[in-house]
N, C-alpha and C positions, 0 to 999 in steps of 0.2 A: 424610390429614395431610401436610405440607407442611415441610420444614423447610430452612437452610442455615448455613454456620457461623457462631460468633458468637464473640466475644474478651471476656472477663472483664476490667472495668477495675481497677485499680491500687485498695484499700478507703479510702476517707474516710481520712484522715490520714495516707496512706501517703508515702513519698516515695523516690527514688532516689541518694540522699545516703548510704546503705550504714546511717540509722537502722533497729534492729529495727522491721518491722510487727507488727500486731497478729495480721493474717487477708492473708495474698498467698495466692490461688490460684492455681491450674496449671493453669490451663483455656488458656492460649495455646499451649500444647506439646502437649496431648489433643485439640485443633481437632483438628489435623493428624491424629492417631493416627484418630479416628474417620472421618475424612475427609468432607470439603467433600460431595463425591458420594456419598457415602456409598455404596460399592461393598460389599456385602456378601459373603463368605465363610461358607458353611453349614457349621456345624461337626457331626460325628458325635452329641454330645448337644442338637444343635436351635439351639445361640446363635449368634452371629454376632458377628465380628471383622474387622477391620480395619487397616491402617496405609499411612497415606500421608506420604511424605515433606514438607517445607518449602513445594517449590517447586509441589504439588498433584500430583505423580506416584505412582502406587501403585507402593510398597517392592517390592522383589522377592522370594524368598521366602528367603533367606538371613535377610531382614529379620522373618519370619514371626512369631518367639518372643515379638517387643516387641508385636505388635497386641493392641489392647485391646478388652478383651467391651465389644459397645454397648452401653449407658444402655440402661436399666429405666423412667428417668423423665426426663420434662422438663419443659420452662418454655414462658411465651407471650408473646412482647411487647406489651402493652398500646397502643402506640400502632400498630402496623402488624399487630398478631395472631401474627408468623412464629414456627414454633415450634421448641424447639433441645434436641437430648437433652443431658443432660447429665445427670451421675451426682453425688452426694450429694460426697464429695471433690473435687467440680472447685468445689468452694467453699470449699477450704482448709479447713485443720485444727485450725481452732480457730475458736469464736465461731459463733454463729447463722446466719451467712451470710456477702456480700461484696456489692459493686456488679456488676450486669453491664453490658457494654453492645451493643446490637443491633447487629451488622454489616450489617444490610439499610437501618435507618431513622436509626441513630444513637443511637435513645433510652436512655435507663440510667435506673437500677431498683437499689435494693437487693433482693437476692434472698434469700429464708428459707431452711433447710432444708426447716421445715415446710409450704414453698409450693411442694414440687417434686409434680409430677402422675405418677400409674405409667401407661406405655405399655400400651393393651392391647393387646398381641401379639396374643394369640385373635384379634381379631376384625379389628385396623389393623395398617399397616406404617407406621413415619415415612417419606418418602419426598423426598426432595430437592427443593427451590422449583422451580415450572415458573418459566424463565429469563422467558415474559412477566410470570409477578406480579409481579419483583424489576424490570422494566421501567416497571411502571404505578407503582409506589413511589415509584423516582427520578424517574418523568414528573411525580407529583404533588407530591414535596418539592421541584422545582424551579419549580413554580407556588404553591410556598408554602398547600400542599394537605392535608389530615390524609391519609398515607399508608394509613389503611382506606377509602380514598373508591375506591368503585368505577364511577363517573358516573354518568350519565342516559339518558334517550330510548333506550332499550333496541333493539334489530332483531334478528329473525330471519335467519338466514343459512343459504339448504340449497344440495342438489346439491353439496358440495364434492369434489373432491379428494380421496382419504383420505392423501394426503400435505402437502396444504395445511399451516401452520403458523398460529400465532398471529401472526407477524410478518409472512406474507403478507395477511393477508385487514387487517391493520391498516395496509399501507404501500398496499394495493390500494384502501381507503374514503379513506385520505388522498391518494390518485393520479386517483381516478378519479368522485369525487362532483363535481357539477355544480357546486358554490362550495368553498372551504377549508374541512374540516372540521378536529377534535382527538379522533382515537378515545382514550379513556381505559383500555378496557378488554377484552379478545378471554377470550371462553371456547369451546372446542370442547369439544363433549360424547364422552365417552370412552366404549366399550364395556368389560365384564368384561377383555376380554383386552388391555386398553390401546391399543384401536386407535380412530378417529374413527371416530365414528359418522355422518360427514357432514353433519353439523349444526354449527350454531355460533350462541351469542350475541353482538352487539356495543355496547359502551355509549359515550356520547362525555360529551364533561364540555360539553356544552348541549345542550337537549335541540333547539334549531332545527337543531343537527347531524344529530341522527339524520333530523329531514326532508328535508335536501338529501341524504343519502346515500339514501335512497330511491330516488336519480337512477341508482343504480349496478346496481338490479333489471336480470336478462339479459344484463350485463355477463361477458365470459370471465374467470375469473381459472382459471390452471392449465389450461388446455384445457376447463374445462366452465364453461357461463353458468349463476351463482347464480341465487337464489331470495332477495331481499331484501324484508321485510317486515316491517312491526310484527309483534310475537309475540300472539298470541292473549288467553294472561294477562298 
């Protein structure tokens, strides 16, 4: 799972003119509490806390008292997928729900109580957006792109690096393919213990892209010459 922070908008008819609302939630002050990176703090009965300041700094431990237990449950943004814990109260305290709005894609949503999902710990961790998805997001709402588009002309990418990044091997097919390509989308494949497994998918948003990048097969990138190929399946 994948998630990053998101800010609760203002509810339908709310307004800043000091009228009472109906439903204001508190979700823009517990962003923070939860924090962005979600750094987690193992607590002696198994839960996990948190608190980071305004500016995205983690409080110091004077600050300790205020961190709040993370969400149990979360949400999904329908237009981009990204997903954001949030707890049952960060939807205000009154009324079936509020508007939220995605901080990665923009979209807003009225959100239910009864459409909140329980995190299954057992088995996932929510885990903070890899910085390339939130990349291919913005790469595609600025091509006016539905932000779940994850391209085309798929390629095989070995021999890496086990340091390589996603932002290498994506400036490396746009640097060094035989015509102008547009990578859309970099996935390295991860091992158990979070390490690359020196492998990697790469997608572009046309698929004559991924054949000129072909060009880039035995190319060095990081000291070692890849292995570029269409994939198999």
């Amino acid at each position: 799972m994948a998630a990053a922070a998101a800010a609760a908008a203002a509810p339908e008819g709310g307004s800043s003119t000091g009228v009472p609302q109906k439903n204001k939630p508190n979700w823009e002050v517990k962003q923070h509490r939860y924090g962005l990176d979600m750094i987690k703090e193992a607590q002696a009965d198994g839960s996990y806390s948190v608190t980071v300041d305004a500016d995205g700094a983690v409080a110091g431990e004077a600050a300790a008292g205020e961190a709040l237990p993370f969400p149990d449950t979360y949400i999904t943004c329908g237009k981009c997928k990204s997903l954001f814990a949030i707890a049952d109260e960060d939807l205000g305290a009154v009324g079936k729900g509020c508007r939220v709005k995605c901080s990665v894609c923009g979209n807003s949503w009225y959100q239910s109580r009864d459409r909140l999902f329980d995190i299954p710990n057992e088995s996932h961790d929510l885990l903070p957006a890899n910085q390339s998805d939130l990349d291919r997001v913005a790469r595609n709402l600025s091509k006016d792109i539905s932000p779940s588009f994850f391209g085309v002309g798929k390629l095989y990418v070995g021999n890496l690096d086990f340091r390589t990044s996603a932002k290498d091997l994506l400036d490396f097919f746009e640097e060094n393919s035989s015509e102008k390509v547009e990578v859309c989308d970099v996935s390295i494949v991860m091992g158990p213990d979070g390490r690359s497994r020196g492998f990697a998918f790469v997608t572009f948003y046309e698929e004559a892209d991924a054949k000129k990048a072909l060009s880039c097969n035995e190319l060095e990138c990081n000291g070692r010459e890849l292995a570029v190929r269409e994939p198999n399946n």
